[in-house]
C-alpha positions in Angstrom: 218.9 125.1 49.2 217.9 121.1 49.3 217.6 121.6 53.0 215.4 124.4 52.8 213.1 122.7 50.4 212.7 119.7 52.2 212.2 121.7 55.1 209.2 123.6 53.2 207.9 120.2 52.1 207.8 118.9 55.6 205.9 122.4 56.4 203.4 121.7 53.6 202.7 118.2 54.5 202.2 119.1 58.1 199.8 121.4 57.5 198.1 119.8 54.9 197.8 116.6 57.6 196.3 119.4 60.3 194.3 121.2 57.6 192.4 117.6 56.8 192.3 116.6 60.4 189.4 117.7 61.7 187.6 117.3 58.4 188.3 113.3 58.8 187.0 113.6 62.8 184.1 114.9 61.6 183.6 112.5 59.2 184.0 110.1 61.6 181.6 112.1 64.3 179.0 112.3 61.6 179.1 108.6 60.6 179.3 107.6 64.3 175.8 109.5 64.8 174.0 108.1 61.6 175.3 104.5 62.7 173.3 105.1 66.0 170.4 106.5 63.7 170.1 104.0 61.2 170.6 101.3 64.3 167.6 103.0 65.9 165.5 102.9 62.7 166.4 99.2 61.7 164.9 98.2 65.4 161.7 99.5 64.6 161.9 97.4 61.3 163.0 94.5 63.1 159.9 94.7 65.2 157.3 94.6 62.6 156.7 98.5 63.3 157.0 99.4 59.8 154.6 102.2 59.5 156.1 103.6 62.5 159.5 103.2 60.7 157.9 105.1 57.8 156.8 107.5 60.7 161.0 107.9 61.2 162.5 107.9 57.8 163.8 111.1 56.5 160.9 113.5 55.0 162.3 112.6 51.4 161.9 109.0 51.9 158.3 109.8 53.0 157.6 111.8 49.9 158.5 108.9 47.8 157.4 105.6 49.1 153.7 106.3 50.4 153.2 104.8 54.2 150.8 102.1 52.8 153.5 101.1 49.9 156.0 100.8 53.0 154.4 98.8 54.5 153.4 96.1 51.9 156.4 96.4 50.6 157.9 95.3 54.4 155.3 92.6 54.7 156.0 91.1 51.5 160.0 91.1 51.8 161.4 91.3 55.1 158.6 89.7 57.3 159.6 85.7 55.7 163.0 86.8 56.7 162.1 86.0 60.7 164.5 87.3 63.1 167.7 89.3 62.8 170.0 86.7 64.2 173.2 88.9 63.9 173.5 92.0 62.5 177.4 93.7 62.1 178.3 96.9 60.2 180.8 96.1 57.6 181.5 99.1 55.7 180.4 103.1 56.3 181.0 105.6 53.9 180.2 109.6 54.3 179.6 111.9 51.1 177.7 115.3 50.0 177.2 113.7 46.5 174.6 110.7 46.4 173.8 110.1 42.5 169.9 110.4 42.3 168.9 112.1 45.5 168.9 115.4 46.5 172.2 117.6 47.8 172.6 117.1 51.0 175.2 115.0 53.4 174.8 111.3 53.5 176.5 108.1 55.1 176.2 104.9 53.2 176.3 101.9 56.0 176.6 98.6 55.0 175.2 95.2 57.5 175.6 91.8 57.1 173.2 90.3 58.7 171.9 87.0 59.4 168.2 86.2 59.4 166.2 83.2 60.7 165.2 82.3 57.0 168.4 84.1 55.1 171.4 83.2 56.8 173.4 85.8 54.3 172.0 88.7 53.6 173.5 92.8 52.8 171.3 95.1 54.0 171.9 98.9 53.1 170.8 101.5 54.7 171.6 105.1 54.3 170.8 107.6 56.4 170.5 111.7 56.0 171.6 114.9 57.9 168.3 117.0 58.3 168.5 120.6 59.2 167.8 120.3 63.1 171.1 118.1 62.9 169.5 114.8 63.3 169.8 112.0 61.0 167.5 109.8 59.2 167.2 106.9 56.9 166.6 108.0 53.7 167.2 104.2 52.1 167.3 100.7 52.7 167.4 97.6 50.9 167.6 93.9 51.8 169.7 91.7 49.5 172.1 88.5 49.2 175.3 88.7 49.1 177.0 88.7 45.6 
């Protein structure tokens, strides 16, 4: 009888393992693709294209922060940074339950980054599925580290 439970509990494990599987890959697809997304966005910041980086952001970032606001808002705080001198992703996470925003699937990316006049800095950035499949940045903030 011991035999035969441990051989169900290896069963159950196993296909719990499989079962979970391809929800990690996707995960890990997912994150992979708004990584490139929110890389792509940040390089439009980084060039001092901010309304054209308002132009890119997810439509619910545009129907909260007004194209002007954006770009006073960029001009005021990330401009005196200078140049990224190093940017490197040090955390992503994936979820479908983002406290204040709407339902929908997220990834929460994390950079350290190293500007010309901020030599430590976080910067998050979190970008959004839409419904055509592609992602966009639906957040961002610039910050020092704590």
């Amino acid at each position: 009888m011991r035999a035969l439970n441990r051989a169900l509990t290896v069963v159950a494990v196993a296909v719990c393992a499989f079962a979970t599987g391809p929800v990690w890959a996707q995960h890990e697809e997912q994150e992979a693709k708004a990584v490139e997304a929110a890389k792509a966005w940040l390089a439009l910041v980084d060039s001092g294209k901010f309304g054209e980086s308002w132009d890119a952001a997810a439509p619910y970032f545009r129907s909260v922060v007004a194209r002007d606001k954006w770009d006073a808002r960029l001009v005021n705080s990330r401009l005196p940074l200078g140049r990224v001198l190093q940017r490197t992703l040090a955390a992503k996470k994936y979820t479908a339950d983002l406290e204040g925003a709407p339902k929908g699937e997220y990834v929460i990316l994390v950079f350290n980054t190293k500007f010309d006049n901020m030599p430590k800095a976080v910067e998050n950035v979190t970008p959004m599925l839409q419904r055509d499949g592609s992602w966009r940045v639906t957040g961002y903030n610039i910050k020092p580290p704590q």
